[in-house]
PDBQT receptor file of N, H, CA, C and O in Angstrom, charges set to zero:
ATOM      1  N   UNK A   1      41.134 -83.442  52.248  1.00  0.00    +0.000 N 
ATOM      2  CA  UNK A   1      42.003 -82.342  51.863  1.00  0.00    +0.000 C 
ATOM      3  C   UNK A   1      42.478 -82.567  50.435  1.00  0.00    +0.000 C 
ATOM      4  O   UNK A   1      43.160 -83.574  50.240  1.00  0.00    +0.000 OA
ATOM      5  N   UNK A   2      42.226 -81.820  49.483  1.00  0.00    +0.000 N 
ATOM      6  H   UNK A   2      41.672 -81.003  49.641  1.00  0.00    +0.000 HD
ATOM      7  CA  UNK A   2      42.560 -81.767  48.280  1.00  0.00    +0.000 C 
ATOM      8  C   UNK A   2      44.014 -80.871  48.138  1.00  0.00    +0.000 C 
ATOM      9  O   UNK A   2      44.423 -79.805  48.600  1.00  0.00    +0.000 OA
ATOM     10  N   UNK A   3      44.602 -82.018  47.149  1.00  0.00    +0.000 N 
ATOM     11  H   UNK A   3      44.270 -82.883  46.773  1.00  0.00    +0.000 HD
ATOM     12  CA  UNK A   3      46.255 -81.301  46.670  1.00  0.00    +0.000 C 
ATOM     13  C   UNK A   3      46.648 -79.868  46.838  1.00  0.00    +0.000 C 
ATOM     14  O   UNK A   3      45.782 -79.229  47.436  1.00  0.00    +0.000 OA
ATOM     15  N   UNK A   4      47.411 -79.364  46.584  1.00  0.00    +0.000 N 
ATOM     16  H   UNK A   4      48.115 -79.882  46.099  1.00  0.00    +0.000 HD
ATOM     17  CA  UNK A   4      47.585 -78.088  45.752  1.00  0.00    +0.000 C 
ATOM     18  C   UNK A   4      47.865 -77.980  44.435  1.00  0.00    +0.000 C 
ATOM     19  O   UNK A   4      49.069 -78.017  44.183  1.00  0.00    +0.000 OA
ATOM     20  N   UNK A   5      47.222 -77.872  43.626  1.00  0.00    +0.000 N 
ATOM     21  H   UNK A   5      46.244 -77.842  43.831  1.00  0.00    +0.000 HD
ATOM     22  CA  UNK A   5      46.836 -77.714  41.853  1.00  0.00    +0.000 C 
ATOM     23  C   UNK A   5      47.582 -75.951  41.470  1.00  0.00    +0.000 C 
ATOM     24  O   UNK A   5      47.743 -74.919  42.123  1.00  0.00    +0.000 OA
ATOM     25  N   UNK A   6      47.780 -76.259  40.496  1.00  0.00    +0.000 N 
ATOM     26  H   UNK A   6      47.649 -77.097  39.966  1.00  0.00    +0.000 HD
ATOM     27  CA  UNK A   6      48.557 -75.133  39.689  1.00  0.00    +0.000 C 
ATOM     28  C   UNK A   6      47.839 -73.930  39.540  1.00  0.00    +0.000 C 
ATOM     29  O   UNK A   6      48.373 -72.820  39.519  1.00  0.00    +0.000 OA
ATOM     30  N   UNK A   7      45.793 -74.295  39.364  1.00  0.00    +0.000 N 
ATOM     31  H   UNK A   7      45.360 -75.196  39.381  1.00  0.00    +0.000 HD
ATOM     32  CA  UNK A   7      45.185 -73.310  39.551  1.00  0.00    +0.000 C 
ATOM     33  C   UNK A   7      44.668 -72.502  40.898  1.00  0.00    +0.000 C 
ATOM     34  O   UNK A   7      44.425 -71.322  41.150  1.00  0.00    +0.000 OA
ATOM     35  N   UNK A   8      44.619 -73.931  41.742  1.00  0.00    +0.000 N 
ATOM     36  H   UNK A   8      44.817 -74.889  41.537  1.00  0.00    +0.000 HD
ATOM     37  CA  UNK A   8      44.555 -73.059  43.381  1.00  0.00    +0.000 C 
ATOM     38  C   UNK A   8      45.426 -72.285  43.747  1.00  0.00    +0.000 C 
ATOM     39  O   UNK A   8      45.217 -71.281  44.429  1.00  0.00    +0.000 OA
ATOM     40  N   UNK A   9      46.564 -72.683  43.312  1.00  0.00    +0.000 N 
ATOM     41  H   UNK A   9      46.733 -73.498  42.759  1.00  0.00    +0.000 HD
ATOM     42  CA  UNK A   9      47.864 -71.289  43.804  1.00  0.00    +0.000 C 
ATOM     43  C   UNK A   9      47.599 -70.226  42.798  1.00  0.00    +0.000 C 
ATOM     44  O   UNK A   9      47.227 -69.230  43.420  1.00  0.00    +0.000 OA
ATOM     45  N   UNK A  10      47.625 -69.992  41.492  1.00  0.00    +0.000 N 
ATOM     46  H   UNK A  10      47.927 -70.801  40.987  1.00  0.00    +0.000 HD
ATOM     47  CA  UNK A  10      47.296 -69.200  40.500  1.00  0.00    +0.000 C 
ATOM     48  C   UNK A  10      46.212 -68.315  40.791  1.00  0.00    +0.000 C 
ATOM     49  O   UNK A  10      46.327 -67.115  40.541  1.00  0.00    +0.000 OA
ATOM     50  N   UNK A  11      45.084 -68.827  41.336  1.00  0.00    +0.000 N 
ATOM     51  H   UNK A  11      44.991 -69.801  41.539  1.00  0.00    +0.000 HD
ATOM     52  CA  UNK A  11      44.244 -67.777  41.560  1.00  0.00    +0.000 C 
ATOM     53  C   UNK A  11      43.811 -67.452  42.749  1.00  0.00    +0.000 C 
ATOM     54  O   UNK A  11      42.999 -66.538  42.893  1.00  0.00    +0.000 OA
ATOM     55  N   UNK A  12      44.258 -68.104  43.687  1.00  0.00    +0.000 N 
ATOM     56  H   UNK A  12      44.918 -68.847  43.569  1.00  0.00    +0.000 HD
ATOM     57  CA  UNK A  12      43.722 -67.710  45.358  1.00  0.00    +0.000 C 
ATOM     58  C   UNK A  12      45.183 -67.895  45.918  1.00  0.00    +0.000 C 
ATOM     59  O   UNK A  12      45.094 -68.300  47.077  1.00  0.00    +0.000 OA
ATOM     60  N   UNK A  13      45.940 -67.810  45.692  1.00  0.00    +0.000 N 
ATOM     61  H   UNK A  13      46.012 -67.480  44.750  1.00  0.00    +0.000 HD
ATOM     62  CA  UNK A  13      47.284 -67.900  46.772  1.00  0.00    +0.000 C 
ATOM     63  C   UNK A  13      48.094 -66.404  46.446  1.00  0.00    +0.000 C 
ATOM     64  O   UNK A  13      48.256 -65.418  47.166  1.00  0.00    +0.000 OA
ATOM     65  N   UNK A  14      48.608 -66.749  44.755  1.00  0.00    +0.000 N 
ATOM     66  H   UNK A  14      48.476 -67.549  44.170  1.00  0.00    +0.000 HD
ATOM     67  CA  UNK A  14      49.353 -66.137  44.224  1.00  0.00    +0.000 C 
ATOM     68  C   UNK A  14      48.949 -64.443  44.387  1.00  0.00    +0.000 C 
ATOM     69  O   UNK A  14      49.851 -63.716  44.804  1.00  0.00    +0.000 OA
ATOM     70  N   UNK A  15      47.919 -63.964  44.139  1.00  0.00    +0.000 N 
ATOM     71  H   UNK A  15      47.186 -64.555  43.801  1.00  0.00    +0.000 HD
ATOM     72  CA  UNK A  15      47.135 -62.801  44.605  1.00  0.00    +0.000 C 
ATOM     73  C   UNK A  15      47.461 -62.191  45.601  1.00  0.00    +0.000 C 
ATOM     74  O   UNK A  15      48.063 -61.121  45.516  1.00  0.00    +0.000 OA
ATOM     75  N   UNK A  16      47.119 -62.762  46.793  1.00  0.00    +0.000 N 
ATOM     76  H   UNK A  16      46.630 -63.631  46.862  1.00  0.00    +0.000 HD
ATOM     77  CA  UNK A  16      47.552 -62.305  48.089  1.00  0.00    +0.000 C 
ATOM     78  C   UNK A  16      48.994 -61.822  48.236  1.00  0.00    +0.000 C 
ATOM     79  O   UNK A  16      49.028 -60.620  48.500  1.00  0.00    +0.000 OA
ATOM     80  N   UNK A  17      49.977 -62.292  48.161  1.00  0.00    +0.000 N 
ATOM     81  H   UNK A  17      49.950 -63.268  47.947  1.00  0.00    +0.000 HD
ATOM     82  CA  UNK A  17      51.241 -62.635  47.881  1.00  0.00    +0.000 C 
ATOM     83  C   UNK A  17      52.140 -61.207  47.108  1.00  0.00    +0.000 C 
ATOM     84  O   UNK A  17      53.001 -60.476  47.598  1.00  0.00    +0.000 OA
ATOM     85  N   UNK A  18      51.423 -61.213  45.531  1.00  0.00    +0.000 N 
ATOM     86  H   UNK A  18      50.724 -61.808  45.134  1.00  0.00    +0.000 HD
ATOM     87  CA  UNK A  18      52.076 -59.860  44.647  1.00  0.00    +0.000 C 
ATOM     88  C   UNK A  18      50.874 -58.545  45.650  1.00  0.00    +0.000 C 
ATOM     89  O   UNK A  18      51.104 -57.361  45.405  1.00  0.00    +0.000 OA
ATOM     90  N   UNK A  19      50.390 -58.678  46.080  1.00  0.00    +0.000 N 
ATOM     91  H   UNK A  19      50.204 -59.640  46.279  1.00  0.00    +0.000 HD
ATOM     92  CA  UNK A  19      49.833 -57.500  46.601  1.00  0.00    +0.000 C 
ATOM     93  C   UNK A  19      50.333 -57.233  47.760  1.00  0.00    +0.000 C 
ATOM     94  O   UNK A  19      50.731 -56.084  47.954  1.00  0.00    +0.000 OA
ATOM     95  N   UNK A  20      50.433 -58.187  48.772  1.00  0.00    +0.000 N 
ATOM     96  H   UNK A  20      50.110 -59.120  48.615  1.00  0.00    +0.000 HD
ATOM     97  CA  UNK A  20      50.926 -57.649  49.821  1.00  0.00    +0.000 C 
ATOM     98  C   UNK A  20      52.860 -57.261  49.433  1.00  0.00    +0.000 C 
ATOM     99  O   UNK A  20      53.135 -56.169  49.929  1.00  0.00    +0.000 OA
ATOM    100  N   UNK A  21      53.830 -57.767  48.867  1.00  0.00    +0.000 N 
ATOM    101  H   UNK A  21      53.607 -58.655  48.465  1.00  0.00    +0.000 HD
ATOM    102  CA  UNK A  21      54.617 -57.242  48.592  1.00  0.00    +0.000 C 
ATOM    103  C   UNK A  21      54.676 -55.810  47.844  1.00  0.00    +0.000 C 
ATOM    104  O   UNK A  21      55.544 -54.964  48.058  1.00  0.00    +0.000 OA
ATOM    105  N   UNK A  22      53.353 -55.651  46.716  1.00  0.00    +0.000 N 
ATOM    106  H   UNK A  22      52.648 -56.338  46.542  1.00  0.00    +0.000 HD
ATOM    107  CA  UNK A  22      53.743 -54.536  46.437  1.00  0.00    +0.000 C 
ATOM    108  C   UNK A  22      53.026 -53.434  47.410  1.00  0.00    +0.000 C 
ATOM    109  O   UNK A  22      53.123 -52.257  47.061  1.00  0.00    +0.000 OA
ATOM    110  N   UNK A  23      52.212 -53.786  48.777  1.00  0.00    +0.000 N 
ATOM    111  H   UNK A  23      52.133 -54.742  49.061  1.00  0.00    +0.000 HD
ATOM    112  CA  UNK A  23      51.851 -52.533  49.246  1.00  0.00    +0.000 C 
ATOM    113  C   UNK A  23      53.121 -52.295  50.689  1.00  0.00    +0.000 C 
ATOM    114  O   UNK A  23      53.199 -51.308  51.419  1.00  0.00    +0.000 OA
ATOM    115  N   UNK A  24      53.791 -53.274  50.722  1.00  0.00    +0.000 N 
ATOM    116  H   UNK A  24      53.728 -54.077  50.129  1.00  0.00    +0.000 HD
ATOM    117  CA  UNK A  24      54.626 -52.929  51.920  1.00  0.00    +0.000 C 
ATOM    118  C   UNK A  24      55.802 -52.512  50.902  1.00  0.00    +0.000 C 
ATOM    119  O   UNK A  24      56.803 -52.843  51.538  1.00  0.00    +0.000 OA
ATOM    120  N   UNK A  25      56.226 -51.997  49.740  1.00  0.00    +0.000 N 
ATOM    121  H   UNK A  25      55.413 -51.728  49.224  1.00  0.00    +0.000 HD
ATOM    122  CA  UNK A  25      57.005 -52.153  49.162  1.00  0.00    +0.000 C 
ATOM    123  C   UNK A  25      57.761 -50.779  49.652  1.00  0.00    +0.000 C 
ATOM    124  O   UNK A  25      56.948 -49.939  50.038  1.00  0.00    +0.000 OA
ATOM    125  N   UNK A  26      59.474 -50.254  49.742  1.00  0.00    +0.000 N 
ATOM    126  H   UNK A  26      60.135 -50.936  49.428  1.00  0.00    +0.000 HD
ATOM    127  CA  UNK A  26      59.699 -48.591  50.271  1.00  0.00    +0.000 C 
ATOM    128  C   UNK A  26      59.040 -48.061  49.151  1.00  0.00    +0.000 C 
ATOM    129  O   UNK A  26      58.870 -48.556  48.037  1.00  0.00    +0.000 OA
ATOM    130  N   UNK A  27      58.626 -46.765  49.706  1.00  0.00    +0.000 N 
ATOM    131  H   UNK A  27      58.763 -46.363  50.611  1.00  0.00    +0.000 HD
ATOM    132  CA  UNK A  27      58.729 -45.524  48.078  1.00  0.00    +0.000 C 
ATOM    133  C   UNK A  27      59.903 -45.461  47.826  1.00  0.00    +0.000 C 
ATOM    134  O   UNK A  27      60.136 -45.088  46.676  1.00  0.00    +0.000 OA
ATOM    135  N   UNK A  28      60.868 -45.705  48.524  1.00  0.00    +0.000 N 
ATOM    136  H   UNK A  28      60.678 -46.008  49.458  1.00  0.00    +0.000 HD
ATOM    137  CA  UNK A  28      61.751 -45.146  47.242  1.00  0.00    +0.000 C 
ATOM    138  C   UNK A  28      62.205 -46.151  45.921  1.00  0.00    +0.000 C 
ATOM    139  O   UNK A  28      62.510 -45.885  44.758  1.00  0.00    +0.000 OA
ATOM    140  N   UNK A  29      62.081 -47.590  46.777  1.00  0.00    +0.000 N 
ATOM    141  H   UNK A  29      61.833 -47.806  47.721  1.00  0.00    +0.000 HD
ATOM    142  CA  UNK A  29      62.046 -48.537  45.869  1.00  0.00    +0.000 C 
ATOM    143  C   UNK A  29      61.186 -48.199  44.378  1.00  0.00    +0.000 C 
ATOM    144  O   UNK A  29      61.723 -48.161  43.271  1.00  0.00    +0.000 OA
ATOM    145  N   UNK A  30      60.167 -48.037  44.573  1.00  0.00    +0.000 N 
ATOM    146  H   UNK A  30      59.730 -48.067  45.472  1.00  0.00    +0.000 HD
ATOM    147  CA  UNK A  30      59.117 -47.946  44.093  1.00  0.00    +0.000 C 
ATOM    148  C   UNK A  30      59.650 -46.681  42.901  1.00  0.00    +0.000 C 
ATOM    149  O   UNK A  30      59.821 -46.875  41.697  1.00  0.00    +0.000 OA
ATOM    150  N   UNK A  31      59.782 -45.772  43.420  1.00  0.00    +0.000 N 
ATOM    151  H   UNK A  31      59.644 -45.614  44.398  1.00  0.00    +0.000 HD
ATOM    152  CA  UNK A  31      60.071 -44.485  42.474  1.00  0.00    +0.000 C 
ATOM    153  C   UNK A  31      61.004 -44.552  41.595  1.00  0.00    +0.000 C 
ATOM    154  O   UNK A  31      61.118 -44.097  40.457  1.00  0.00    +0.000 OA
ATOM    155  N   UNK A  32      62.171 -45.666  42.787  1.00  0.00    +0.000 N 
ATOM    156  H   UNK A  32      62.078 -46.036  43.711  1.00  0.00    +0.000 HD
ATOM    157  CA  UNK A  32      63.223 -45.783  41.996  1.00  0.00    +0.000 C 
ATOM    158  C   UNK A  32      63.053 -46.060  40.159  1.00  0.00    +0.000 C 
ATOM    159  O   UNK A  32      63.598 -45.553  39.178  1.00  0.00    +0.000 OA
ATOM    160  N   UNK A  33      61.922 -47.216  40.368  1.00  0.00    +0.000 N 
ATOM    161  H   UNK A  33      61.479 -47.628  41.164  1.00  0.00    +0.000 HD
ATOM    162  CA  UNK A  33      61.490 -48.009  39.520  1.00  0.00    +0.000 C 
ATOM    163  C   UNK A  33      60.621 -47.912  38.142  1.00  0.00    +0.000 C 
ATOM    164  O   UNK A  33      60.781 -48.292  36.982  1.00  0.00    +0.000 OA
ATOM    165  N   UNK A  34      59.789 -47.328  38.746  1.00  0.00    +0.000 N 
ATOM    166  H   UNK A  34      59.659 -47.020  39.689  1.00  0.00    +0.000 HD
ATOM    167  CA  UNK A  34      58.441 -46.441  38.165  1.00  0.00    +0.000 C 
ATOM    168  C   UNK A  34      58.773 -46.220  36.784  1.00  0.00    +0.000 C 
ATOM    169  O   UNK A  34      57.834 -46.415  36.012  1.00  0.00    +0.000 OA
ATOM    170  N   UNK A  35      59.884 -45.856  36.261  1.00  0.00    +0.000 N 
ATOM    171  H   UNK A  35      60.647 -45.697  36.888  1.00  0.00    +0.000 HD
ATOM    172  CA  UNK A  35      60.092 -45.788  34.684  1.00  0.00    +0.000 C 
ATOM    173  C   UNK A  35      59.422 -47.409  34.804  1.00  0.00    +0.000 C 
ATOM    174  O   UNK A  35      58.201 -47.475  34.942  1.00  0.00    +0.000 OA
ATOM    175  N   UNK A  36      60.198 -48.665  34.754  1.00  0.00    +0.000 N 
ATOM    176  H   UNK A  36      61.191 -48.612  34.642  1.00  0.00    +0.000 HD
ATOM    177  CA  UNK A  36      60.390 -49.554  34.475  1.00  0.00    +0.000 C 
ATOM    178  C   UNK A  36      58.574 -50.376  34.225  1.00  0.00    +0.000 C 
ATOM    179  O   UNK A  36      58.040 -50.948  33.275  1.00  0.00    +0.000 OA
ATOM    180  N   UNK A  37      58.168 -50.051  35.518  1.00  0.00    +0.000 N 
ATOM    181  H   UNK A  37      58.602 -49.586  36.289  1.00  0.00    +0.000 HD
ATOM    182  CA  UNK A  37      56.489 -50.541  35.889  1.00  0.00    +0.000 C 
ATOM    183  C   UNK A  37      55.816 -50.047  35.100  1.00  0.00    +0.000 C 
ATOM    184  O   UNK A  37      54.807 -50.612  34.679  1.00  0.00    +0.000 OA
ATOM    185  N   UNK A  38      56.309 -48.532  34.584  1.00  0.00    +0.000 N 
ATOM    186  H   UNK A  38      57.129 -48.073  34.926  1.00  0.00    +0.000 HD
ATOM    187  CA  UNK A  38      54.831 -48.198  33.454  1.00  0.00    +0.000 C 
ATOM    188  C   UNK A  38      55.097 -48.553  32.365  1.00  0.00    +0.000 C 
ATOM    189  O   UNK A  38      54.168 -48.665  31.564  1.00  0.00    +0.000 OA
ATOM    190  N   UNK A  39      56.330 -48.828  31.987  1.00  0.00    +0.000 N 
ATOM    191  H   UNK A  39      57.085 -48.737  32.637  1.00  0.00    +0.000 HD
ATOM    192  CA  UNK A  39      56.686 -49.587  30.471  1.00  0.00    +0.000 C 
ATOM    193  C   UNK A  39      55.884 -50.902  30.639  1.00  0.00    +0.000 C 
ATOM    194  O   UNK A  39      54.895 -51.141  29.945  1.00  0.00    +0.000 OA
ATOM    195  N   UNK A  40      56.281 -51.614  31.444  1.00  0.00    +0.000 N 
ATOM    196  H   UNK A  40      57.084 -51.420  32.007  1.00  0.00    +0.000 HD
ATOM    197  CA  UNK A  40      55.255 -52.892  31.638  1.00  0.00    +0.000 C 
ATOM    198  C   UNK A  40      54.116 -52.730  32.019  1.00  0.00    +0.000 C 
ATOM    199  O   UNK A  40      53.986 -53.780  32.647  1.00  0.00    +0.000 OA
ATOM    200  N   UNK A  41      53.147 -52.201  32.128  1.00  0.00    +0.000 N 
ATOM    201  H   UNK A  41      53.253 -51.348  31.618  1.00  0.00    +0.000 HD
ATOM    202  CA  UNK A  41      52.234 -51.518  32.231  1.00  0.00    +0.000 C 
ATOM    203  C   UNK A  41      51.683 -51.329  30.763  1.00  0.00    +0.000 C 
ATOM    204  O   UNK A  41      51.251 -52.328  30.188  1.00  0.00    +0.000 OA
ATOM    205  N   UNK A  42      51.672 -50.190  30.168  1.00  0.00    +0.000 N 
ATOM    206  H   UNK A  42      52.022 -49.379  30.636  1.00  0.00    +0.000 HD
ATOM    207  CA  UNK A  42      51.518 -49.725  28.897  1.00  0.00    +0.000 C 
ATOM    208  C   UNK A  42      51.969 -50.536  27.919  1.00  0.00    +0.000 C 
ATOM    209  O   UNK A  42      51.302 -50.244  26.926  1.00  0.00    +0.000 OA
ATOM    210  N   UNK A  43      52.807 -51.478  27.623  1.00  0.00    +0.000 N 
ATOM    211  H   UNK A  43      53.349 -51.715  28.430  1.00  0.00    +0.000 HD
ATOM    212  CA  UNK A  43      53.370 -52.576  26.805  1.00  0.00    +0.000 C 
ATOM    213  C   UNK A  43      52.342 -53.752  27.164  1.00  0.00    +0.000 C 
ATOM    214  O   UNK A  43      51.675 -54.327  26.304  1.00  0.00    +0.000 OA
ATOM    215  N   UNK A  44      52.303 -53.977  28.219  1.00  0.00    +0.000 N 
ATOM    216  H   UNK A  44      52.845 -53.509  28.918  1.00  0.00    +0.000 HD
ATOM    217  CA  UNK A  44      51.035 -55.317  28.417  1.00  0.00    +0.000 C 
ATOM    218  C   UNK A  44      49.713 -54.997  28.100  1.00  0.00    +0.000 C 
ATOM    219  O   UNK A  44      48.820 -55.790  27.806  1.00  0.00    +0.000 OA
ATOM    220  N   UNK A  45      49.623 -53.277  28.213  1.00  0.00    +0.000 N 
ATOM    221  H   UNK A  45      50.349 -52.632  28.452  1.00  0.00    +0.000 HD
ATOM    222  CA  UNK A  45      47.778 -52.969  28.253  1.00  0.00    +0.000 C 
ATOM    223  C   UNK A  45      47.658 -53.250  26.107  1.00  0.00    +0.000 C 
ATOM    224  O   UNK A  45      46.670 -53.552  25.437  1.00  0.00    +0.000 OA
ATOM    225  N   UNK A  46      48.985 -52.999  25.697  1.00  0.00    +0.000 N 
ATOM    226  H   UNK A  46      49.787 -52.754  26.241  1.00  0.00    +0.000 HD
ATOM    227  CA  UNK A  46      48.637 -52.562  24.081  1.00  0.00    +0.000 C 
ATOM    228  C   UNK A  46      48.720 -54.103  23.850  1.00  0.00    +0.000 C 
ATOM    229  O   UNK A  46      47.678 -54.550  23.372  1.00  0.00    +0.000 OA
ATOM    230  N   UNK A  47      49.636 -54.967  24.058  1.00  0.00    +0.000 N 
ATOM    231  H   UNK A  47      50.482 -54.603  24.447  1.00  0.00    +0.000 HD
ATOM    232  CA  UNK A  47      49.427 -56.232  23.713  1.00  0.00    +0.000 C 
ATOM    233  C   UNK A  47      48.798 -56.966  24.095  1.00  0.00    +0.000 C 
ATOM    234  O   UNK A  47      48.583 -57.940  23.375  1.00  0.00    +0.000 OA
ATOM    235  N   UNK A  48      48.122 -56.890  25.525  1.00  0.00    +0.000 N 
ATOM    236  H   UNK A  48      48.297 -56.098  26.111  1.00  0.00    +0.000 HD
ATOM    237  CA  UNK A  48      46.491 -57.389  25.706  1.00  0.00    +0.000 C 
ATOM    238  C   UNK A  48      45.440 -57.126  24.787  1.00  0.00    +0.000 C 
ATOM    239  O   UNK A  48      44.668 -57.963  24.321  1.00  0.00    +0.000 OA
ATOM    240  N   UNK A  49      45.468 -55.615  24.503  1.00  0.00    +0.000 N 
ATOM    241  H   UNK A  49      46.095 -54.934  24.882  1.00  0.00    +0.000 HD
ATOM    242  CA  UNK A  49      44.193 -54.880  23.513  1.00  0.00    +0.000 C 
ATOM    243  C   UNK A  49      44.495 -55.784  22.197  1.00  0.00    +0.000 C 
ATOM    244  O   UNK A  49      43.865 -56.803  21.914  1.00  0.00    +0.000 OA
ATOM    245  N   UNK A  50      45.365 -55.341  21.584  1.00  0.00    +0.000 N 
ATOM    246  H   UNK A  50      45.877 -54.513  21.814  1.00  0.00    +0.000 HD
ATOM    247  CA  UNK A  50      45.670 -56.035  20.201  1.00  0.00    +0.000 C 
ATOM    248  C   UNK A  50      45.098 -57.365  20.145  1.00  0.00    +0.000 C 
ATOM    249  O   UNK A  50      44.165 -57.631  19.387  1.00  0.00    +0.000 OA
ATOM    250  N   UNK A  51      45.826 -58.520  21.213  1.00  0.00    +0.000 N 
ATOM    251  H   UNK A  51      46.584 -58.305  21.829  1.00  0.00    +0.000 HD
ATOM    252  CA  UNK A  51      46.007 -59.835  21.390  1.00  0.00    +0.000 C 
ATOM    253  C   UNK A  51      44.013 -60.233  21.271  1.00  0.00    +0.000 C 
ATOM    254  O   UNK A  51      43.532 -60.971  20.411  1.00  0.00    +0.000 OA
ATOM    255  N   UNK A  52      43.171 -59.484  22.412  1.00  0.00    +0.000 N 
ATOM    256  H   UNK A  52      43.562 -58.885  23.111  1.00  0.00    +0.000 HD
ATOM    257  CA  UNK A  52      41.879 -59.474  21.881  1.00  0.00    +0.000 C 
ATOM    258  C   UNK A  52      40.915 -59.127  21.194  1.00  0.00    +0.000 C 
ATOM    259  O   UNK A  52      39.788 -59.613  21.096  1.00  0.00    +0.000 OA
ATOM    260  N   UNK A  53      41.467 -58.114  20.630  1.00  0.00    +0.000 N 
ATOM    261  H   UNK A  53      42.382 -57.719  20.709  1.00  0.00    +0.000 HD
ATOM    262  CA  UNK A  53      40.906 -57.073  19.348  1.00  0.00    +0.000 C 
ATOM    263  C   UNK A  53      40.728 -58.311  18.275  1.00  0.00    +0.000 C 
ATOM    264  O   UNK A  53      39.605 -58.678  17.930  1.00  0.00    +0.000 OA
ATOM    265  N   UNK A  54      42.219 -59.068  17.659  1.00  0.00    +0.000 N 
ATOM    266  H   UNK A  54      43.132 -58.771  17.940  1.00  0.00    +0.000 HD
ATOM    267  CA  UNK A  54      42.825 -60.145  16.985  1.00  0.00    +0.000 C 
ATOM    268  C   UNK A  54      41.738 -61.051  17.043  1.00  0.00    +0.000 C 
ATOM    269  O   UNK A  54      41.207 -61.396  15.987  1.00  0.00    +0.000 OA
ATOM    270  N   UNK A  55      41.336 -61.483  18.127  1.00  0.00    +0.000 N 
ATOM    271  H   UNK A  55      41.767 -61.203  18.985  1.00  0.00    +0.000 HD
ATOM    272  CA  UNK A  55      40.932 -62.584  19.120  1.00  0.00    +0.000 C 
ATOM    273  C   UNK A  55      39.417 -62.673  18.409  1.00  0.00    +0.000 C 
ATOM    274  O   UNK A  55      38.926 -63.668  17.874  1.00  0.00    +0.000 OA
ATOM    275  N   UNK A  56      38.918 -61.566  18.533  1.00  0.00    +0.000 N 
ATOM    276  H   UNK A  56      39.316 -60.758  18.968  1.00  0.00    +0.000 HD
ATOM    277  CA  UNK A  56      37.307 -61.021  18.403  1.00  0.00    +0.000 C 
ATOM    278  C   UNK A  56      36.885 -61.116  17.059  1.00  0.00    +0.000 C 
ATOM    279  O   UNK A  56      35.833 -61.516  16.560  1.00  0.00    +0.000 OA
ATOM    280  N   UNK A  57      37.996 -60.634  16.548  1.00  0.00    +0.000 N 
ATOM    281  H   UNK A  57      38.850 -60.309  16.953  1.00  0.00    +0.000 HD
ATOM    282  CA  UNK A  57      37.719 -60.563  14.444  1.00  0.00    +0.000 C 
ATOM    283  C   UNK A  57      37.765 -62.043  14.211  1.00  0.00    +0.000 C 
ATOM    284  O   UNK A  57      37.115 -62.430  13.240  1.00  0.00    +0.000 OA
ATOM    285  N   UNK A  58      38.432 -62.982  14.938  1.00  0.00    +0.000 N 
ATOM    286  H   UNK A  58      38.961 -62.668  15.727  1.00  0.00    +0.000 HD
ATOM    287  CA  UNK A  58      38.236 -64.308  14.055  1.00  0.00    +0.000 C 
ATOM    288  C   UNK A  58      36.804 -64.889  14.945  1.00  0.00    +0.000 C 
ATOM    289  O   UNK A  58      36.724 -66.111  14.820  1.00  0.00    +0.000 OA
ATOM    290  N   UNK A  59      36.136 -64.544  15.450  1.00  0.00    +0.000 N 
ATOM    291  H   UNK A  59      36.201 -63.551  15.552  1.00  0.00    +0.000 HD
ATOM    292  CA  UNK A  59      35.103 -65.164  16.203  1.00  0.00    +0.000 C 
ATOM    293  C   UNK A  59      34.150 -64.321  15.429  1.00  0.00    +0.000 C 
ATOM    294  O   UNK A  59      32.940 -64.402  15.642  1.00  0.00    +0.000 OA
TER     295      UNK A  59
């Protein structure tokens, strides 16, 4: 039996986990929110793009 490592939870634990919370999550929770999720949303998609756009020109 091998440990638990930072990447076994990171990519096979952690997954399961934010998904099943966000599909049992209420709607109203959810709606409540929805401003908040697409700002983070749309703020992570432009600073992902940028961050590898950046990424690509020095390679």
């Amino acid at each position: 039996m091998s440990p638990l490592t930072p990447d076994t939870f990171f990519l096979y634990m952690l997954p399961p986990i934010i998904l099943d919370a966000g599909y049992f999550m209420p709607n109203r929770l959810f709606f409540d929110h929805l401003g908040t999720i697409l700002l983070f949303a749309v703020i992570g998609t432009i600073f992902n793009t940028l961050s590898i756009g950046k990424y690509k020109n020095f390679i």
